[in-house]
N, C-alpha and C positions, 0 to 999 in steps of 0.2 A: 752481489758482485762489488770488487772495491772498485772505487772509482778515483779514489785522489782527495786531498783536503783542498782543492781545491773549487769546489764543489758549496765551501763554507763561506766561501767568503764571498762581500754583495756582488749584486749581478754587477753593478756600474765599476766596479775593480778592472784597473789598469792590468793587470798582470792575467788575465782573463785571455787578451789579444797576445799576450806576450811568448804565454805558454806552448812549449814546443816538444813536449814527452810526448809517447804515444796516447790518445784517449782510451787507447784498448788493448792494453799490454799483453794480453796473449794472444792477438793478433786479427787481423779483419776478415771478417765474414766476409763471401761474398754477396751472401742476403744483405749482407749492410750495406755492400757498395752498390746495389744494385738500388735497393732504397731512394741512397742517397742522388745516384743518377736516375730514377724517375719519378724525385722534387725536381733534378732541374730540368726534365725533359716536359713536363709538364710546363715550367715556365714558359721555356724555350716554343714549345709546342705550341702555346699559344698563340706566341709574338709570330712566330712565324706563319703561322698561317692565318693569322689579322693580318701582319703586312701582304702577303701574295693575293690574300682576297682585295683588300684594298688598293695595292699595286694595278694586280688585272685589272679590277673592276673598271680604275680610270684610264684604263687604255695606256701605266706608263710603260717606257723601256722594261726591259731585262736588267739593267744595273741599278738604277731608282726604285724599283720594287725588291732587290737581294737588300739594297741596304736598308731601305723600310724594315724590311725582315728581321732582319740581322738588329738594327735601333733598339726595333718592339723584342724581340727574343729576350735581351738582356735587361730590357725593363722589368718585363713580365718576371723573368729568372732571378733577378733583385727584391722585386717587388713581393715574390712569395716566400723568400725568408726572409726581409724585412717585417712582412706581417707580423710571422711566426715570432721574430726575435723580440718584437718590440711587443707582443701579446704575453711574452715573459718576465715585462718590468721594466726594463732597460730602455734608457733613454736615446734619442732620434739619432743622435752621430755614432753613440757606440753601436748602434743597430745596424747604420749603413755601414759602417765600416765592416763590421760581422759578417755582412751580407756582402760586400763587395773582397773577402778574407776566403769567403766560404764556398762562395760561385765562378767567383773571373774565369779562374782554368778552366771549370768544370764547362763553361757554356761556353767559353771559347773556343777548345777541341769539339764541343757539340757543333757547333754552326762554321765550322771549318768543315767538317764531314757531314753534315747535312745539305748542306749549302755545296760543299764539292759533288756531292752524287745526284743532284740536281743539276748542277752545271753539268756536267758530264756524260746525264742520259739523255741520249740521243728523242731529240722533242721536248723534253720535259720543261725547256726554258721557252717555249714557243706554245704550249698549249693555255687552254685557256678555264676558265673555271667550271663549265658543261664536261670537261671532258674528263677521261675518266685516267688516260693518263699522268696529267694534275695530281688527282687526287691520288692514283697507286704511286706515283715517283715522291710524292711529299711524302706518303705513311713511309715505304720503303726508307727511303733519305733519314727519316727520326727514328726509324727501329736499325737502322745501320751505326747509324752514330750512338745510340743508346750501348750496341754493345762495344763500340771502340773506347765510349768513354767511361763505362765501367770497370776498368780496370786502371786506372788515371786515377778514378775515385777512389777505389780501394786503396793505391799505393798513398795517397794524399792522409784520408782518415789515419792511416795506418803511423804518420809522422804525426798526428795532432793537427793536421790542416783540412782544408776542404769543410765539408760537412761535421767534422769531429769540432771545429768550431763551433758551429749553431748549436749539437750536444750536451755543448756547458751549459746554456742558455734554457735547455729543455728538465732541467734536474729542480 
């Protein structure tokens, strides 16, 4: 498969962030966007249910625990293509930038719909970590938002953004 000359040139290249062609010019799989949405749902997945375990646990509110959630979500979702980017060579700023190029959207519609259909189901902001609602409305919540946000993703790679970012870094 071609991929572009751009592929040649060093990882630490300015024009790497710049590039706005498609990374897949005859166009995005949904396997791919799908992928790409559960890298970040895995992030996401983590922080979020660190924060709600940790939230409950200390007995806080309902809105001091969403934003725990929501904090750790985008760390965690940073944090694993950061790894990724910077286990390819590439130095710590162009790494964050990569990573915060490649995620922001994607984990932001994530924990807008995770986080909504949790606020929304009826208990689920009031249960507690024994219970088993907790647990069905969080899994529910991240497999809802997985499929809202894989199509976000797809449209994203499909311009050269999103996950088509980190891509260059993986070649």
């Amino acid at each position: 498969m071609q991929h572009g000359t751009h592929h040649d040139r060093p990882a630490g290249h300015a024009d790497h962030t710049a590039h706005t062609a498609p990374h897949h010019p005859g166009g995005v799989s949904w396997s791919m966007a799908a992928g790409a949405t559960l890298h970040c749902l895995t992030g996401c997945a983590i922080g979020e249910i660190l924060g709600m375990v940790i939230g409950t646990a200390l007995g806080w509110g309902n809105m001091e625990t969403m934003v725990l959630a929501i904090v750790l979500a985008f760390f965690f979702g940073y944090s694993l293509t950061l790894h990724s980017v910077l286990k390819a060579g590439v130095d710590f700023r162009t790494a964050l930038r990569v990573a915060f190029a490649a995620d922001t959207l994607s984990i932001a519609v994530m924990e807008l719909i995770d986080n909504g259909v949790i606020a929304l189901w009826p208990g689920a902001m009031d249960a507690t970590l024994a219970d088993t609602l907790f647990w069905g409305a969080l899994a529910i919540s991240l497999a809802v938002a997985f499929v809202v946000t894989t199509p976000v993703n797809k449209w994203m790679i499909g311009r050269g953004k999103g996950h088509a970012v980190v891509h260059r870094y993986h070649h």
